[in-house]
C-alpha positions in Angstrom: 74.4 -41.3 68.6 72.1 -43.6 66.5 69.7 -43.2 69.0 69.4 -39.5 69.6 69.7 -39.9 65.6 66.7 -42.1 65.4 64.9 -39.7 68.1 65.5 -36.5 65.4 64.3 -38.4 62.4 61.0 -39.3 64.3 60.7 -35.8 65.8 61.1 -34.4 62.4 58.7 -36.7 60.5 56.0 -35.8 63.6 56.6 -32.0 62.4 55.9 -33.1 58.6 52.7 -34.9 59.8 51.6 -32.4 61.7 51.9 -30.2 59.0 50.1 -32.3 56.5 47.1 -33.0 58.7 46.8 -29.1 59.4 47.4 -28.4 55.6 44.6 -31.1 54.8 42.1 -29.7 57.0 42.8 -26.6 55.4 41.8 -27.5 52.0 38.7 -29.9 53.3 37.5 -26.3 54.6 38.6 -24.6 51.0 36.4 -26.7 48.9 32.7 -25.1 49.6 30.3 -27.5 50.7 27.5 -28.1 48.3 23.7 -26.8 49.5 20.8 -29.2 49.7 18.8 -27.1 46.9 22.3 -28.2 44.5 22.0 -31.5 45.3 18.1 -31.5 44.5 18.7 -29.8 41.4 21.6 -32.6 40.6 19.0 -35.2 41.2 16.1 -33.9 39.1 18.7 -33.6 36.6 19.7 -36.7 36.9 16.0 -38.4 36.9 15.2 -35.9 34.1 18.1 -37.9 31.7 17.2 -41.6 33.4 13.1 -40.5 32.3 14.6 -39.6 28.6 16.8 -42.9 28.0 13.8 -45.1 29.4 11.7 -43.2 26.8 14.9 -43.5 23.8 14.8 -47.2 25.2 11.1 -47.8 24.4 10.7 -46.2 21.1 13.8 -48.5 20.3 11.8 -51.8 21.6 8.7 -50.8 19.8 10.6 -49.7 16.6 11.8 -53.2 16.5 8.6 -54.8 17.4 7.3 -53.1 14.6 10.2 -54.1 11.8 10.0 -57.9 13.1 6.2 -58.0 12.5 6.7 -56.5 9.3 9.3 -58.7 8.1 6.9 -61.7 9.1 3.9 -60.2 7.2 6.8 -60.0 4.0 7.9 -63.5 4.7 4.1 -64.7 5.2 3.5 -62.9 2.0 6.3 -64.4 -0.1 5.4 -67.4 0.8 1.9 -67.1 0.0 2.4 -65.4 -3.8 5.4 -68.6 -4.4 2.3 -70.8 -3.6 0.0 -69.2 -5.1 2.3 -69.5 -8.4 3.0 -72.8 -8.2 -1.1 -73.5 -8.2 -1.0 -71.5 -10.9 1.4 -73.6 -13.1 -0.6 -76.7 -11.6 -3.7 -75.8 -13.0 -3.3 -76.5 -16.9 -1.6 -80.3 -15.8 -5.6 -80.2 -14.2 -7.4 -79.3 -16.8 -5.5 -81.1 -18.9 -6.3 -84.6 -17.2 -10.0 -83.5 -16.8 -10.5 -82.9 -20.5 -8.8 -86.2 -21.1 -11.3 -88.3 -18.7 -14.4 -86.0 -20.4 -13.4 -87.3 -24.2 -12.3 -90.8 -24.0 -14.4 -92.2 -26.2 -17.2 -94.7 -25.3 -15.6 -97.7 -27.0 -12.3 -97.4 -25.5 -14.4 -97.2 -21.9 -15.8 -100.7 -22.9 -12.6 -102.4 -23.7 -11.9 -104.5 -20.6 -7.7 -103.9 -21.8 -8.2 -100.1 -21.6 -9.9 -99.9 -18.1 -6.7 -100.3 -16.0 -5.3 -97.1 -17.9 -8.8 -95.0 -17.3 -8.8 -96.3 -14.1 -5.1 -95.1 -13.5 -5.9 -91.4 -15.3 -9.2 -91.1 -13.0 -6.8 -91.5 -9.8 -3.9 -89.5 -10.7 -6.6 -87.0 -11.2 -7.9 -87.1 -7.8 -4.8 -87.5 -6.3 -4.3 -83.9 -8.0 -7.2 -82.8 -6.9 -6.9 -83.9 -2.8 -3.2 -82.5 -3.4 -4.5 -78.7 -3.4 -7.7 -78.9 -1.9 -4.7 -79.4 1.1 -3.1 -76.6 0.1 -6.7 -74.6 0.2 -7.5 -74.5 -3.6 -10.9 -75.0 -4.2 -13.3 -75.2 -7.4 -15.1 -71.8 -8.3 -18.7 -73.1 -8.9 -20.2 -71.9 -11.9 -22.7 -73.5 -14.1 -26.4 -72.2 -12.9 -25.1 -69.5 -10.7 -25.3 -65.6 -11.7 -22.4 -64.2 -13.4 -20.0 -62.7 -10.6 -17.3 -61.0 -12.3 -15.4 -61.5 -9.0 -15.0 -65.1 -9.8 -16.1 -65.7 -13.3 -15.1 -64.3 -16.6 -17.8 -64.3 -19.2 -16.2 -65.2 -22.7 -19.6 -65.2 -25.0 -23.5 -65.3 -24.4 -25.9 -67.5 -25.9 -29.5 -67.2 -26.4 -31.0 -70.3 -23.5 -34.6 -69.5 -23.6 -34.6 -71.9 -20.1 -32.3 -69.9 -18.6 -32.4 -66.3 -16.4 -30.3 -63.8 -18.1 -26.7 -63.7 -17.0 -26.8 -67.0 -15.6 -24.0 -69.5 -16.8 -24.8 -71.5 -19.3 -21.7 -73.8 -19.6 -18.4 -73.8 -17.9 -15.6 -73.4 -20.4 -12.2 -73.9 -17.8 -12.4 -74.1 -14.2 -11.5 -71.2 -12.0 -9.7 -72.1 -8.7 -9.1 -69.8 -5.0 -6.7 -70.0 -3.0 -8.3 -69.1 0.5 -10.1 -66.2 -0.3 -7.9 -65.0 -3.3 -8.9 -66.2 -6.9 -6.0 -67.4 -8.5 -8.1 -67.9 -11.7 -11.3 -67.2 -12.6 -13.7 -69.6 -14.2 -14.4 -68.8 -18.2 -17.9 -69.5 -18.4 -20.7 -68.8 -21.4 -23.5 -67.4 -20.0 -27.5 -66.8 -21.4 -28.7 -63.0 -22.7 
């Protein structure tokens, strides 16, 4: 009996097989097949949305192309104007130690005890000076050239018979650039 059982169970198992592979090709026959022209249209579809990401994706890049370059320029900037303010709060410790060397007076220059000290003013001066030449500040010349209100601010005029008309006379304080921005401009006396 257990093996005409065994012989039932697997003649009854081939029916359900039988059946599922019959039910199966059914269904695989239900489900229409897709045309070429579909699948065409699927792929320019497809290729249409793959164009329109690659083109999202490059506005992207170049948007932050654009935001880093700017953000340098700022930083660039900032770092220009802190200089540029610094120099700025330099310049009277300059002037100061220039009008100090111009009025010593002559018999203090011939006293062999003071000469050490002049000599000591004269290089912290220079020192100064070499300091922000490095940083690109440079002298705005004046005296004998034509008034250029770009770099000089007039403050009076004097009658110099020996001199042209608007031509400067006498420099009254330094003006300074940094690179090709003033950063002060030289106050100057110039002839009618």
């Amino acid at each position: 009996m257990t093996k005409k059982h065994h012989k039932e169970q697997e003649e009854i198992q081939e029916t359900i097989n039988t059946g599922a592979l019959e039910q199966s090709a059914d269904e695989t026959v239900a489900i229409p097949a897709a045309t070429e022209a579909d699948m065409e249209a699927e792929i320019a579809a497809r290729d249409a949305e793959i164009q329109k990401l690659r083109e999202e994706v490059m506005r992207r890049a170049a948007e932050f192309e654009n935001f880093r370059k700017q953000k340098e320029r700022e930083a660039a900037q900032s770092g220009t104007r802190m200089l540029e303010n610094t120099v700025r709060d330099l310049l009277p410790l300059l002037d100061d130690l220039k009008r100090l060397m111009e009025h010593i007076p002559a018999e203090l220059q011939e006293m062999a005890e003071a000469r050490p000290f002049i000599e000591g003013v004269e290089l912290i001066r220079k020192n100064f000076t070499s300091l922000l030449e490095k940083k690109g500040v440079k002298e705005i010349e004046a005296l004998g050239k034509v008034l250029d209100v770009n770099f000089h601010e007039a403050i009076t005029q004097i009658d110099a018979p020996d001199a042209e008309p608007d031509t400067i006379v006498q420099e009254y304080q330094t003006g300074y650039t940094l690179g090709d921005r003033v950063i002060r401009h030289a106050k100057v006396i110039v002839a009618r």
